[in-house]
C-alpha positions as CSV (number, residue, x, y, z in Angstrom):
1,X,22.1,61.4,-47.7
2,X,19.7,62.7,-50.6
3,X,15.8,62.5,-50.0
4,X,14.0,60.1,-52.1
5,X,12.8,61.2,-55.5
6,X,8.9,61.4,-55.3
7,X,8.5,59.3,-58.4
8,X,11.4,57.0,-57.7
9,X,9.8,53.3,-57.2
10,X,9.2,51.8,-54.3
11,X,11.4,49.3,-53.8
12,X,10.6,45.2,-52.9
13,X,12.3,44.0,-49.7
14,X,14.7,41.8,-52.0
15,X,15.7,45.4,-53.9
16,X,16.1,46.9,-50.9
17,X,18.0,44.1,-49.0
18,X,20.7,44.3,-51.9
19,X,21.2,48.2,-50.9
20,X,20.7,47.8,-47.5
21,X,24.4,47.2,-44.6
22,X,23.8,44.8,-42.3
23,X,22.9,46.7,-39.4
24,X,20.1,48.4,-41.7
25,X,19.1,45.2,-43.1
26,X,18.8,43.7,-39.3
27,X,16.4,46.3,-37.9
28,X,14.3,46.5,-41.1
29,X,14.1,42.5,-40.0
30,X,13.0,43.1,-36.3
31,X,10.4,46.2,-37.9
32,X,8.5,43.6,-40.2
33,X,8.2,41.0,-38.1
34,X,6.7,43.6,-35.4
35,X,4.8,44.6,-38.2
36,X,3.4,40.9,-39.0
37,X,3.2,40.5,-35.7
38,X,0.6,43.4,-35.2
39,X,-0.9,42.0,-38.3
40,X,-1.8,38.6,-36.7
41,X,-2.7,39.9,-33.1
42,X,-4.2,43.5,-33.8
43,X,-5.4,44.3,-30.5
44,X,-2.2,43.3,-28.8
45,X,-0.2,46.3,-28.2
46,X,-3.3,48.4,-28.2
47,X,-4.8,46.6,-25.4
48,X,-5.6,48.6,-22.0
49,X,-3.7,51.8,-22.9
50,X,-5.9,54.2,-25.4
51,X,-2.7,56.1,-26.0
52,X,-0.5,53.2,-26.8
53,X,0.5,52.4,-30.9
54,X,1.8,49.3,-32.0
55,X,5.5,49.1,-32.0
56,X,5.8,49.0,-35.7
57,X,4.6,52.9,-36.2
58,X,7.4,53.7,-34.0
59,X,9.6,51.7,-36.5
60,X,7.9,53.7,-39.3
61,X,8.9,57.1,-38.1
62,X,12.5,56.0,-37.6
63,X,13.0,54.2,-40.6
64,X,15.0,57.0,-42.2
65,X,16.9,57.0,-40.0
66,X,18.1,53.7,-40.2
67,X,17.6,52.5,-43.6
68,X,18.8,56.0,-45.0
69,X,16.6,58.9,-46.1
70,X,17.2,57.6,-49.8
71,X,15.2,54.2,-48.7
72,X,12.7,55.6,-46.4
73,X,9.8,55.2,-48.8
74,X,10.3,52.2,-49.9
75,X,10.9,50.8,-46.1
76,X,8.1,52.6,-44.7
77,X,5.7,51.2,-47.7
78,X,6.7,47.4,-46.8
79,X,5.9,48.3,-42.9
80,X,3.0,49.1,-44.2
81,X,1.7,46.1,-46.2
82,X,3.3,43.8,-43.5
83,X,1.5,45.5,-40.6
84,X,-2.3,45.3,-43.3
85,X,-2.5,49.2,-42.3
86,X,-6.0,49.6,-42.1
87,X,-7.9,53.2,-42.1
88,X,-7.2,53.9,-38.4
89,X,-3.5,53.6,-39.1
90,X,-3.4,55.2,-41.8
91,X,-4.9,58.1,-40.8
92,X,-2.7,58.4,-37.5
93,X,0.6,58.0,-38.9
94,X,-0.3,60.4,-41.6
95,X,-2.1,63.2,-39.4
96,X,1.1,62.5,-37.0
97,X,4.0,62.2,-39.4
98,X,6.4,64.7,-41.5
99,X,5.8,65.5,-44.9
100,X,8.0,62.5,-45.9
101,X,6.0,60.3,-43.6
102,X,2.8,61.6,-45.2
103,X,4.1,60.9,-48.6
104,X,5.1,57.4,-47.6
105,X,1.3,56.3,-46.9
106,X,0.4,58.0,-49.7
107,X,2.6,55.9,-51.9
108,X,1.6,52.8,-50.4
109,X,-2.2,53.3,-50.5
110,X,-2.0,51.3,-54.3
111,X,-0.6,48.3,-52.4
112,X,-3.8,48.3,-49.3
113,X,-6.6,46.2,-49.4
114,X,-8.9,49.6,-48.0
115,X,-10.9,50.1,-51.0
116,X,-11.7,53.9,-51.1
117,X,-11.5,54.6,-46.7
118,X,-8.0,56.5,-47.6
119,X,-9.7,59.0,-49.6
120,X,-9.6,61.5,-47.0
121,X,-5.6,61.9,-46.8
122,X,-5.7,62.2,-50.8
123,X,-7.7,64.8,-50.8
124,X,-5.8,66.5,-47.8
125,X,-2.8,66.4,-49.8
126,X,-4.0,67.7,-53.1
127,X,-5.3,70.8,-50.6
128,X,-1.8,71.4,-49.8
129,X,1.1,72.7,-51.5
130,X,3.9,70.6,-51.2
131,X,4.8,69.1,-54.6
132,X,6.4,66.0,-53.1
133,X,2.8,64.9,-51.4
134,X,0.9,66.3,-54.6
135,X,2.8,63.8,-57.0
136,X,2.1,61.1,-54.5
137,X,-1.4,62.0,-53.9
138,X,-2.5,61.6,-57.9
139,X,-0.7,58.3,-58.7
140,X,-2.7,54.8,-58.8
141,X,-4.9,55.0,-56.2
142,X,-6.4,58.4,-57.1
143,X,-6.8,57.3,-60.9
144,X,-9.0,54.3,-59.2
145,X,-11.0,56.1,-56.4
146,X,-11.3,60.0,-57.4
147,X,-14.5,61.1,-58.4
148,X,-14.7,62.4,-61.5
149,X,-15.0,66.0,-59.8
150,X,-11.9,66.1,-57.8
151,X,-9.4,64.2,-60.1
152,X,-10.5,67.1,-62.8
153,X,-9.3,69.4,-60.3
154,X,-6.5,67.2,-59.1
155,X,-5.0,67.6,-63.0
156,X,-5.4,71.0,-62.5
157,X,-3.2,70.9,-59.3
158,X,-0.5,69.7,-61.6
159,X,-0.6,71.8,-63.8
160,X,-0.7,74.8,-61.3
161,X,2.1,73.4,-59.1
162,X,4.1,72.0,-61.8
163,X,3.8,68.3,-60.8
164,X,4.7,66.4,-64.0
165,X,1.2,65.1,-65.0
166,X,3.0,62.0,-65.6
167,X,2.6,61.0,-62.2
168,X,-1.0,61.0,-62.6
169,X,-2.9,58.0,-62.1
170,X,-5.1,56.5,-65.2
171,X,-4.2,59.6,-67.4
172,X,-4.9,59.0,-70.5
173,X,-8.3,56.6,-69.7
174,X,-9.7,59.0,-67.7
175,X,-9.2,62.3,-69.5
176,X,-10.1,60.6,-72.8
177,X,-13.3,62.2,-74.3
178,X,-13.5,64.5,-71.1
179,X,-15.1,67.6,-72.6
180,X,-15.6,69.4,-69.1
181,X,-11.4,69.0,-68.2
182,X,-11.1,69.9,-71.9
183,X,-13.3,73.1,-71.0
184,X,-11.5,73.4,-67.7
185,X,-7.9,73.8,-69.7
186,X,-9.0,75.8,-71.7
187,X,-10.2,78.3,-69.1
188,X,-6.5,77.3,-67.6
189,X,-5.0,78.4,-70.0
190,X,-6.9,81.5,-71.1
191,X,-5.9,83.0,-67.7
192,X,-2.6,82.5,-67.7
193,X,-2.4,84.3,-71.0
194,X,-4.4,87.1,-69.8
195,X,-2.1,87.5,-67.2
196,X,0.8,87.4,-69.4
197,X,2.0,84.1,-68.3
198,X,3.2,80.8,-70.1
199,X,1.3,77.7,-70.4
200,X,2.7,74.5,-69.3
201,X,3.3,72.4,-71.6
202,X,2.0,69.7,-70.0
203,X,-1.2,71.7,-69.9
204,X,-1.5,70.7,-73.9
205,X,-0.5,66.9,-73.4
206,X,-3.7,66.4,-71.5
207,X,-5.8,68.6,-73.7
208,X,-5.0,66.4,-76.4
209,X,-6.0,63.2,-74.1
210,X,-9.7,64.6,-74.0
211,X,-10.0,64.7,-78.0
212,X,-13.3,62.3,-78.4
213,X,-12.0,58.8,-79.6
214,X,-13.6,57.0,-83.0
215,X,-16.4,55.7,-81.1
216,X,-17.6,58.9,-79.2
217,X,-20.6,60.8,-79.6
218,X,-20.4,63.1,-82.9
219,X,-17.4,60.5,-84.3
220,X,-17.3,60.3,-88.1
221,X,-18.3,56.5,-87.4
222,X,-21.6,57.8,-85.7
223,X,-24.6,59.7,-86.3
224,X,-26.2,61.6,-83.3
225,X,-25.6,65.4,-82.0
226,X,-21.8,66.3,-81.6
227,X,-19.8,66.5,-78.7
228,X,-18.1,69.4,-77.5
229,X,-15.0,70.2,-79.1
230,X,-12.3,70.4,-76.5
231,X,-11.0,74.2,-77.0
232,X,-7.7,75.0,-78.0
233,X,-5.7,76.4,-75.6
234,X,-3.4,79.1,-76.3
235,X,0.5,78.1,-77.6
236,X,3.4,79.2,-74.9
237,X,4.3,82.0,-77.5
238,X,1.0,83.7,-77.3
């Protein structure tokens, strides 16, 4: 069966059910009730044994398995919310898991009530060079919690890797008026022109995000010093 497409949706439990057999639909029912389970009575199966993990993350490893690898994300992400992953979780089935386990709690961390604890596995993904996590890594929950440091350099990941910038989270409202990413692409782009190579094209989407809006600093409808003008970086052809 095909792996899931990192940008594909997740999918809700009743858009899952309909594409679900039966037998796949009845163990994803026995893995969120031991997921709801753990979420009501958290120190249950944790209780006496250090080594011990609730029966659900089990579940969550084998959920490809049994829901087909197609589904896995979108299973593994409703394990997830049922089970109120907190930070400990989190960063055990992540540290623990494969590469499509990783991306999993990545693509969930939108739907947690953790506030910015799962910073960390962002940020150990965007150090790594598997697309699949990089894509999942800069969505929703990046766009809300990166500084404005490492999501400059987390668009620049993108670009570098060739993750459609697309699947970056806030975009367009946070590259708007950015004249350091502006300067940053433009150095981008500069040195792979140098070195005789082509510049995404994605590379000149952005660009044209951080063009000041009306209201900026040095705006024709305001008086003041100017702001930087984003540089122009180089056409494909150059």
């Amino acid at each position: 069966m095909p792996m899931s497409s990192p940008d594909a949706p997740l999918l809700t439990r009743k858009e899952l059910d309909a594409q679900l057999g039966g037998a796949a639909r009845a163990w994803l029912d026995e893995a969120l009730a031991e997921a709801a389970h753990a979420a009501a009575h958290p120190d249950d199966a944790l209780a006496g044994n250090v080594y011990a993990v609730p029966p659900w993350e089990l579940r969550y490893a084998a959920a490809g398995r049994h829901c087909g690898l197609e589904h896995a994300d979108s299973a593994r992400a409703l394990l997830l919310v049922a089970a109120e992953a907190g930070q400990a979780a989190l960063t055990r089935i992540y540290e623990q898991g494969t590469a499509a386990e990783r991306r999993a709690v990545l693509l969930t961390l939108p739907a947690l009530d953790i506030g910015a604890t799962a910073l960390p596995l962002v940020e150990d993904a965007l150090r790594a060079n598997d697309t699949t996590l990089i894509a999942a890594a800069v969505g929703p929950y990046a766009g809300d919690h990166l500084d404005p440091h490492n999501w400059r350099h987390a668009v620049l990941k993108c670009l570098f890797t060739g993750v459609p910038v697309s699947a970056i989270g806030q975009l367009a409202g946070r590259a708007a008026g950015d004249a350091e990413l502006a300067r940053m692409l433009g150095d981008f782009a500069a040195e792979r022109t140098a070195a005789g190579r082509s510049v995404p094209a994605d590379l000149h989407r952005v660009l044209a995000l951080t063009a000041p809006g009306p209201d900026a600093p040095g705006s024709a409808t305001t008086t003041g010093p100017a702001a930087p003008t984003a540089p122009t970086a180089p056409s494909e052809e150059s």
